[in-house]
N, CA, C and O atoms as CSV, one atom per row, in Angstrom:
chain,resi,resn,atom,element,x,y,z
A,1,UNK,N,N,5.556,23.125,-72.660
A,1,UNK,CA,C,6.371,22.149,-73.343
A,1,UNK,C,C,5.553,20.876,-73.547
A,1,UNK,O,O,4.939,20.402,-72.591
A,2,UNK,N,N,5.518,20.299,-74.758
A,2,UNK,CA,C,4.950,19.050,-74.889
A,2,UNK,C,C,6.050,18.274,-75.254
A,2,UNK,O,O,7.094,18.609,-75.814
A,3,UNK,N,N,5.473,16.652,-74.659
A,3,UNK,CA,C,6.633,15.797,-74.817
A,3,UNK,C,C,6.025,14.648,-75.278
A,3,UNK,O,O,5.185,14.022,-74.633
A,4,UNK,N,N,6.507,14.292,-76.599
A,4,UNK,CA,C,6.312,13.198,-77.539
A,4,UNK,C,C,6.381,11.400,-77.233
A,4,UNK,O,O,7.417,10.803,-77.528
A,5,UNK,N,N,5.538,10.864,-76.805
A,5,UNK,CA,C,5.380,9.398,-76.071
A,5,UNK,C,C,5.406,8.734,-77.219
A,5,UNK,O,O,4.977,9.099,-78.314
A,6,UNK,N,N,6.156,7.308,-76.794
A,6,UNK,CA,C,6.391,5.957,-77.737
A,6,UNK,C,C,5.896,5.099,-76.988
A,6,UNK,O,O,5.463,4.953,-75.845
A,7,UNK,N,N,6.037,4.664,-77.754
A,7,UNK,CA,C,5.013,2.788,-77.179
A,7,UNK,C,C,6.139,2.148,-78.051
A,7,UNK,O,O,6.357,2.190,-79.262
A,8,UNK,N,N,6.915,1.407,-76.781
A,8,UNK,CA,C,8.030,0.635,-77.011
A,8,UNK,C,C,7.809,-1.251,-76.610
A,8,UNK,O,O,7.458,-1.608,-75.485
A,9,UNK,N,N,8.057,-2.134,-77.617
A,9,UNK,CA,C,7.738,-3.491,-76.864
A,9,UNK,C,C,8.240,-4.427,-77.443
A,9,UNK,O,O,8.511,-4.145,-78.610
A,10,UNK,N,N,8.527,-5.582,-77.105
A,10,UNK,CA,C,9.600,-6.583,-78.024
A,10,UNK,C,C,9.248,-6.706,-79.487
A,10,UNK,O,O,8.119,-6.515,-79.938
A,11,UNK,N,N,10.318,-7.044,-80.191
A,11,UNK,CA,C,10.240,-6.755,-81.883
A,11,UNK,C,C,9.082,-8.508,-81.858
A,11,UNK,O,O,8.073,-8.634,-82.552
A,12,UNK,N,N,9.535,-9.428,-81.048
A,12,UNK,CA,C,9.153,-10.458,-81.153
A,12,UNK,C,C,6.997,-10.427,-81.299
A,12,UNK,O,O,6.351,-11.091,-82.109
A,13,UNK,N,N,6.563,-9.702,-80.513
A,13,UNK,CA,C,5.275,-9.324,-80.449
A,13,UNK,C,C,4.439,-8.646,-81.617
A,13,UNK,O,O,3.212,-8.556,-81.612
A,14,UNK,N,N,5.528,-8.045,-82.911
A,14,UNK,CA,C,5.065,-7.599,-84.196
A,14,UNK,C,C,3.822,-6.212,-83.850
A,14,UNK,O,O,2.943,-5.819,-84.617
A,15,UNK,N,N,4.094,-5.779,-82.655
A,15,UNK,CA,C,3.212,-4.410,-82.363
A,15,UNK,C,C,3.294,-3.227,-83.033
A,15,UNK,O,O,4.440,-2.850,-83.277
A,16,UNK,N,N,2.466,-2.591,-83.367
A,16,UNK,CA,C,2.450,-1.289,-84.186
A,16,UNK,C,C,1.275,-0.590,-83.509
A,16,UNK,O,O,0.192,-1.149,-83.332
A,17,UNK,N,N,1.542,0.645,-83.145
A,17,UNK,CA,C,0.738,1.555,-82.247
A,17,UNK,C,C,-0.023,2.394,-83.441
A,17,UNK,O,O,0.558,3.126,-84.243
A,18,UNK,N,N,-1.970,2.047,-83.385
A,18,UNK,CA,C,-2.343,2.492,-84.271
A,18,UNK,C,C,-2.974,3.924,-83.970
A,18,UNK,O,O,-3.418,4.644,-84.865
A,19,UNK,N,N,-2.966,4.299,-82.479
A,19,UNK,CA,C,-3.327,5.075,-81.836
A,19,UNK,C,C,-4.277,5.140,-80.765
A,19,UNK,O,O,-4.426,5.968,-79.867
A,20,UNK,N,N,-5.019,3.858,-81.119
A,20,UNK,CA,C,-6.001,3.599,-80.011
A,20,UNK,C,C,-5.316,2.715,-78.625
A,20,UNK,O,O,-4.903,1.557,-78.575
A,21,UNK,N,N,-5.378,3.601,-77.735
A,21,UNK,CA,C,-4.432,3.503,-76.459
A,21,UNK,C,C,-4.403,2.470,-76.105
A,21,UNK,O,O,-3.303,1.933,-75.974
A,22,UNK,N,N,-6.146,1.433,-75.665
A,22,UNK,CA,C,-6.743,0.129,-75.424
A,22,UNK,C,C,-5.595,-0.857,-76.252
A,22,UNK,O,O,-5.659,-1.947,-75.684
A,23,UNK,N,N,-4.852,-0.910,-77.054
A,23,UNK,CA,C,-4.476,-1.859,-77.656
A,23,UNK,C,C,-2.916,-1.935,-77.388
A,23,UNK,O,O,-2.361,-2.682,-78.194
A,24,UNK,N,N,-2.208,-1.448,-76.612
A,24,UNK,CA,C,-1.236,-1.015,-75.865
A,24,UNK,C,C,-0.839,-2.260,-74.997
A,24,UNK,O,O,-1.299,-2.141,-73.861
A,25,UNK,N,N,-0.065,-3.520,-75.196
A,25,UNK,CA,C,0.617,-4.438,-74.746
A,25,UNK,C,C,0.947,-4.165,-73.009
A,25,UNK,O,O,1.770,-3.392,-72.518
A,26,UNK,N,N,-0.179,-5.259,-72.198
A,26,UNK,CA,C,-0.052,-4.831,-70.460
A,26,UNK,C,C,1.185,-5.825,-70.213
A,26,UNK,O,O,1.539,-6.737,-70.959
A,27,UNK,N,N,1.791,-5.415,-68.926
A,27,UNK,CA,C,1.872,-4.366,-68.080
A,27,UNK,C,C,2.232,-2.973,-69.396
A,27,UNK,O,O,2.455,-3.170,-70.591
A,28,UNK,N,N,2.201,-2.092,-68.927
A,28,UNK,CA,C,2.365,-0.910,-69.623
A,28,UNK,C,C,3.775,-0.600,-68.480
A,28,UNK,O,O,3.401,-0.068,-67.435
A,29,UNK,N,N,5.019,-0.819,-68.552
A,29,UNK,CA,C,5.673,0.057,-67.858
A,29,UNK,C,C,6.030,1.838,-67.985
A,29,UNK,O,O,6.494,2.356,-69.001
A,30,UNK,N,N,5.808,2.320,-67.152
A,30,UNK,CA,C,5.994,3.995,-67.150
A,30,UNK,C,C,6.329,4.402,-65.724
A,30,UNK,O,O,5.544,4.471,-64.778
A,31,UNK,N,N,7.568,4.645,-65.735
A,31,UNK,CA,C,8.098,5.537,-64.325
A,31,UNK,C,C,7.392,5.956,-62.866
A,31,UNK,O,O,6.556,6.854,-62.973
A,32,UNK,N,N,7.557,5.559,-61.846
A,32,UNK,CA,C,6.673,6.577,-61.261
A,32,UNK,C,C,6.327,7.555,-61.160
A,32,UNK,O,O,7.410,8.059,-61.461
A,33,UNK,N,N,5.587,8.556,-60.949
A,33,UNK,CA,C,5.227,9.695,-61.293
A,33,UNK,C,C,4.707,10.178,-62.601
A,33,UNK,O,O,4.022,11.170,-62.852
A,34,UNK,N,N,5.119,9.385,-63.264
A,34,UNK,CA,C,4.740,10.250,-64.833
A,34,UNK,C,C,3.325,10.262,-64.965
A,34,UNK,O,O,2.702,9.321,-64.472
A,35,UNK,N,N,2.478,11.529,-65.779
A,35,UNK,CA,C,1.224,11.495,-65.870
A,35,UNK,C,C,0.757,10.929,-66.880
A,35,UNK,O,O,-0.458,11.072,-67.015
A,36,UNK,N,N,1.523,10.052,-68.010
A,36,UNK,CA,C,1.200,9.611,-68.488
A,36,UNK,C,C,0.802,8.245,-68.315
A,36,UNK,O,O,0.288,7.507,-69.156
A,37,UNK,N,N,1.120,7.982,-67.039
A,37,UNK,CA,C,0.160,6.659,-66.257
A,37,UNK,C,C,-0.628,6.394,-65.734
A,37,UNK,O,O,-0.965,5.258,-65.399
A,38,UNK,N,N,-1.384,7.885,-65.423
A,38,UNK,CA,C,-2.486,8.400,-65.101
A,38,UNK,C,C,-3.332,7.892,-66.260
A,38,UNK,O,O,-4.196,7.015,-66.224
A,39,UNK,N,N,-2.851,8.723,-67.449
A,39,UNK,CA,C,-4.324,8.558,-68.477
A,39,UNK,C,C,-4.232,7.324,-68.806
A,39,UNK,O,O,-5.423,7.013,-68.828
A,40,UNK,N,N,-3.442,6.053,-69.180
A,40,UNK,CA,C,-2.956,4.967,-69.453
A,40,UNK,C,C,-3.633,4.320,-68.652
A,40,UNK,O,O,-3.922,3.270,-69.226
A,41,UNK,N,N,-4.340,4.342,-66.995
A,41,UNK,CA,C,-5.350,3.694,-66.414
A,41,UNK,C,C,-6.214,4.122,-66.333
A,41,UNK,O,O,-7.190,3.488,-65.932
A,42,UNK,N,N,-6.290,5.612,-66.728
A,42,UNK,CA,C,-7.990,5.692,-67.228
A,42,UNK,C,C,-8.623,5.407,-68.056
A,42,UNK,O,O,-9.811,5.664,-68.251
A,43,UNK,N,N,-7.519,4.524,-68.976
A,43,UNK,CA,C,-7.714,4.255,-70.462
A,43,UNK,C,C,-8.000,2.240,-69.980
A,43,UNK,O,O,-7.764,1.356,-70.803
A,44,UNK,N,N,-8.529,1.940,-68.517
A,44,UNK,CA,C,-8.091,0.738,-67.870
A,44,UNK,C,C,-7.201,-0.256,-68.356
A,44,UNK,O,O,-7.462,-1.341,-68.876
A,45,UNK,N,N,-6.123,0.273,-68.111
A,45,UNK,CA,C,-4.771,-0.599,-68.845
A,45,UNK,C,C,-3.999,-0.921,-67.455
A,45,UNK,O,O,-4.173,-0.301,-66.406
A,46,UNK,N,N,-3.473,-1.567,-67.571
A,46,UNK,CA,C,-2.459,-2.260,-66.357
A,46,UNK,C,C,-1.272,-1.690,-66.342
A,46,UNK,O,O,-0.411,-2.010,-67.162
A,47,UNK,N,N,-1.018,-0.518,-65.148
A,47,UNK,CA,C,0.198,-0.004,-65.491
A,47,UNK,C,C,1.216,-0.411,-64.656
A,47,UNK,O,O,0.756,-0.937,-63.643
A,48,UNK,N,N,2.718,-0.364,-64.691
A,48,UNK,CA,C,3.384,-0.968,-63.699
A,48,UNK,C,C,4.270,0.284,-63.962
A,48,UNK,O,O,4.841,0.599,-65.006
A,49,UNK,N,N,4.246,0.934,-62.737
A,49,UNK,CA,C,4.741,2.628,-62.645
A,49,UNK,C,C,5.796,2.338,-60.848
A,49,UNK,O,O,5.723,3.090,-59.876
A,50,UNK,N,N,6.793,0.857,-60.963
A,50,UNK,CA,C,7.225,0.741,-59.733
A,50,UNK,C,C,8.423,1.024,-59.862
A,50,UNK,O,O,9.057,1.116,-58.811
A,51,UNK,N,N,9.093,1.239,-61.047
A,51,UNK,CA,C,10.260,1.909,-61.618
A,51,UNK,C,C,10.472,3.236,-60.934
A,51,UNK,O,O,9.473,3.892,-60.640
A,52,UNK,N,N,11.483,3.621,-60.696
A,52,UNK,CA,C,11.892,5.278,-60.384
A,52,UNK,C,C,12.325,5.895,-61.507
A,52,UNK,O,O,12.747,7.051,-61.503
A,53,UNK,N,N,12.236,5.047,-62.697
A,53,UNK,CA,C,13.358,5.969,-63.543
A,53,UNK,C,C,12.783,5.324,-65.087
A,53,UNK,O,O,11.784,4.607,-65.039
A,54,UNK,N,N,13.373,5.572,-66.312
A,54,UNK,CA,C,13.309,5.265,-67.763
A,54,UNK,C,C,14.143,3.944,-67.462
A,54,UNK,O,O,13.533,2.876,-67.501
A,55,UNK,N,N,15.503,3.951,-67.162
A,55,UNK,CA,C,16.105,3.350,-67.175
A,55,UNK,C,C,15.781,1.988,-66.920
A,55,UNK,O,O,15.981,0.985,-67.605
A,56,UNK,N,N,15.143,2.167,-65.604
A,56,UNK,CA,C,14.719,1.033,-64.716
A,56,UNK,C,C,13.631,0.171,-65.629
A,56,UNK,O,O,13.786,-1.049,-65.701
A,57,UNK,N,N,12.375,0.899,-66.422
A,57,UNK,CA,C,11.778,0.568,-66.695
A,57,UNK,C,C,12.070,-0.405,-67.843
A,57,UNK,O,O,11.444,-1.451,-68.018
A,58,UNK,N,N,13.277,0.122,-68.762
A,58,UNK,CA,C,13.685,-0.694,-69.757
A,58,UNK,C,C,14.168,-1.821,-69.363
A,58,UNK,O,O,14.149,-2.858,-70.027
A,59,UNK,N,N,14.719,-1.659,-68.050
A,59,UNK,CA,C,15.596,-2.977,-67.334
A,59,UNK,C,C,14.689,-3.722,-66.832
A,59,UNK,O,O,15.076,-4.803,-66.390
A,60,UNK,N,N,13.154,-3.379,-66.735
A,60,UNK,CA,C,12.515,-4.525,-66.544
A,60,UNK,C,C,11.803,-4.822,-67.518
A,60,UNK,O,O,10.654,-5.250,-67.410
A,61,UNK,N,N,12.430,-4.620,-68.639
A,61,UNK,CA,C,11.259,-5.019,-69.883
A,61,UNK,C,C,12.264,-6.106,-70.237
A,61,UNK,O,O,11.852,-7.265,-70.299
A,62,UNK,N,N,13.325,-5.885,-70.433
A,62,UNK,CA,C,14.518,-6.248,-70.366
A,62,UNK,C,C,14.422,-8.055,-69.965
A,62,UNK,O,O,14.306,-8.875,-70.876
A,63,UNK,N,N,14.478,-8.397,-68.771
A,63,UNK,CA,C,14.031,-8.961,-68.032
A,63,UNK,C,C,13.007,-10.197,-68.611
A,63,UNK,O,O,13.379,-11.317,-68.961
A,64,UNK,N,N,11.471,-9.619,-68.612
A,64,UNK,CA,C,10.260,-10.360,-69.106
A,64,UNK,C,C,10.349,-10.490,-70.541
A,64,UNK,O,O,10.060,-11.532,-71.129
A,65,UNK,N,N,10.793,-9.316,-71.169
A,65,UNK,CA,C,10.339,-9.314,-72.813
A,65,UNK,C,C,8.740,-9.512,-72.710
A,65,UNK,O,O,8.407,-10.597,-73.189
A,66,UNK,N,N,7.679,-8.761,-72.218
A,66,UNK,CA,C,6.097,-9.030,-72.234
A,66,UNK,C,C,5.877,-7.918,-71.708
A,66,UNK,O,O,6.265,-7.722,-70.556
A,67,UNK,N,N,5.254,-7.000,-72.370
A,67,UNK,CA,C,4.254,-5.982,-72.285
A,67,UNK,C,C,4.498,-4.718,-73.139
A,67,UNK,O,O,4.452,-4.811,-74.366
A,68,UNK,N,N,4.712,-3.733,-72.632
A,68,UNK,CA,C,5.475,-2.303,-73.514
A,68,UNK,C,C,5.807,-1.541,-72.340
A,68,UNK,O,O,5.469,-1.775,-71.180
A,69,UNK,N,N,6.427,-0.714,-72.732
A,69,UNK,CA,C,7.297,1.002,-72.463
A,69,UNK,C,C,6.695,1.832,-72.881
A,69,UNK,O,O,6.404,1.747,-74.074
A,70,UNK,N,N,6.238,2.988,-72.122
A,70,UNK,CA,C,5.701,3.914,-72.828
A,70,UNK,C,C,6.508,5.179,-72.249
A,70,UNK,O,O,6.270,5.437,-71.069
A,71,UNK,N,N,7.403,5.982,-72.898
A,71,UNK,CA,C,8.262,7.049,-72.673
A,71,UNK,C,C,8.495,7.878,-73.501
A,71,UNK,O,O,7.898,7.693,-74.561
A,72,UNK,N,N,9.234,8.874,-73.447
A,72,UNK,CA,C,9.121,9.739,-74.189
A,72,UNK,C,C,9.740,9.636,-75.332
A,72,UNK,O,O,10.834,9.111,-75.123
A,73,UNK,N,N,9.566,9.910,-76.601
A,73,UNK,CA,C,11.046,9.281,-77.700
A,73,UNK,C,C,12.520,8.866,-77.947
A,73,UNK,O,O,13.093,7.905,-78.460
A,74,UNK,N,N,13.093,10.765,-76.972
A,74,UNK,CA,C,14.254,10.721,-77.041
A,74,UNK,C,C,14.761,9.482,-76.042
A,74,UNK,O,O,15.369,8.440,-76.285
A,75,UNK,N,N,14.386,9.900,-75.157
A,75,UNK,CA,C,14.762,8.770,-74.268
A,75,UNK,C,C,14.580,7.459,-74.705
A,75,UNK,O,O,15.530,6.694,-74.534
A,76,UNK,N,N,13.438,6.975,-75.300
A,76,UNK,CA,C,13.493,5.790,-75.679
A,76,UNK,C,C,14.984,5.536,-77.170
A,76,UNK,O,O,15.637,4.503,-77.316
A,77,UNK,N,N,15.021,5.888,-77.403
A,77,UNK,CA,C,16.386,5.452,-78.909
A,77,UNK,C,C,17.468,5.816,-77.658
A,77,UNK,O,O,18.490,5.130,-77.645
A,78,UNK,N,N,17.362,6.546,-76.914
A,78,UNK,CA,C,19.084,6.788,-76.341
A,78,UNK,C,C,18.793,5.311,-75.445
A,78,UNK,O,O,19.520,4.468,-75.970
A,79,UNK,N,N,18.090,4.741,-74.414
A,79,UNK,CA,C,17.856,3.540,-73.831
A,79,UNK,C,C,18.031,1.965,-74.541
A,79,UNK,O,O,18.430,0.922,-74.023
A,80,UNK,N,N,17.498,2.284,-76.130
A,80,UNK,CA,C,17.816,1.249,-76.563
A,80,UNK,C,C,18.966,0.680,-77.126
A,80,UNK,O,O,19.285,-0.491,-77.333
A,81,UNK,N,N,19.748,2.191,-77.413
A,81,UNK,CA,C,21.213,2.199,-77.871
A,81,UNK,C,C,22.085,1.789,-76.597
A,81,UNK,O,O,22.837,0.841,-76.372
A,82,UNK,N,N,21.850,2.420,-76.176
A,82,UNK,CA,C,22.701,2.352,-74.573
A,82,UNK,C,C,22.640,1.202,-73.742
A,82,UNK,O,O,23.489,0.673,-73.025
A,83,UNK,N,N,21.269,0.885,-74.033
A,83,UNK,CA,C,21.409,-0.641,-73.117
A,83,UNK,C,C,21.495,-2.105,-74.320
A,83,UNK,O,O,21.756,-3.260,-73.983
A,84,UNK,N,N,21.297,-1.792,-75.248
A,84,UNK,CA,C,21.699,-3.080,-76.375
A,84,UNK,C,C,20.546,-3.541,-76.525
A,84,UNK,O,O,20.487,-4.770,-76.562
A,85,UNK,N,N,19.572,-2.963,-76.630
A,85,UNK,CA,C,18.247,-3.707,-76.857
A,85,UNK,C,C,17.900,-3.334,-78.187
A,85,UNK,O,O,16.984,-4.012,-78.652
A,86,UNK,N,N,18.468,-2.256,-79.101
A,86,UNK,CA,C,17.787,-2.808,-80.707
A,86,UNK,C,C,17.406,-3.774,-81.539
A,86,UNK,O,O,16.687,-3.684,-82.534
A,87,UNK,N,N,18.168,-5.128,-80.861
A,87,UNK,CA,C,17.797,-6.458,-81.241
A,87,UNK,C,C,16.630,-7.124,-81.006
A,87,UNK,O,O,16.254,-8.142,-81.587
A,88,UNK,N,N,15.812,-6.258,-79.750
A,88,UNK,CA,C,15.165,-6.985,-78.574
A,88,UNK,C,C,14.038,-6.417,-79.106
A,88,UNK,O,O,13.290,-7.112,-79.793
A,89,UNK,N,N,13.781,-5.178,-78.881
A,89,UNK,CA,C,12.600,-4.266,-79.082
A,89,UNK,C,C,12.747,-3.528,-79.903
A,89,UNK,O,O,13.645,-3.625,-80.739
A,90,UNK,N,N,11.654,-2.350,-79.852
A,90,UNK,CA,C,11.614,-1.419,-80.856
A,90,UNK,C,C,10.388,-0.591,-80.647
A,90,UNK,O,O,9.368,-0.956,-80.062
A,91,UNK,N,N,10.659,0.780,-81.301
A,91,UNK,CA,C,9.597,1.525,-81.302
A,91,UNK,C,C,8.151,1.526,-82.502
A,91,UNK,O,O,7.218,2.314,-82.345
């Protein structure tokens, strides 16, 4: 199974993910465990993986408004709907 990653971060920051990972808005929040925070510091990016959950992570982006989300798609549009942040951020 492959699972499709977004790079999520305040609308205010005008970010657009061109593919090159390096350019990826730090802290990088991503869940603990996920391996996609693995390659994200091998890519030496600043990850903040102290979250247990998606949820959490949005709730601390939430919070700062400074850095990005990096999760999987679906999850990211159901998080932003659900927690009222379409105003805030964006994919």
């Amino acid at each position: 199974m492959q699972v499709e990653y977004s790079v999520i971060t305040p609308k205010s920051e005008n970010y657009e993910f061109n593919g090159d990972l390096s350019t990826i808005p730090e802290p990088v929040f991503v869940p603990l465990g996920y391996s996609i925070g693995a390659l994200l510091r091998d890519h030496n990016l600043k990850v903040d993986s102290t979250a247990t959950s998606d949820e959490k992570s949005f709730k601390k982006m939430r919070r700062g408004m400074r850095g990005s989300i990096v999760a999987a798609t679906q999850v990211s549009k159901y998080f932003l709907k659900e927690l009222h942040l379409t105003d805030k951020l964006h994919i």
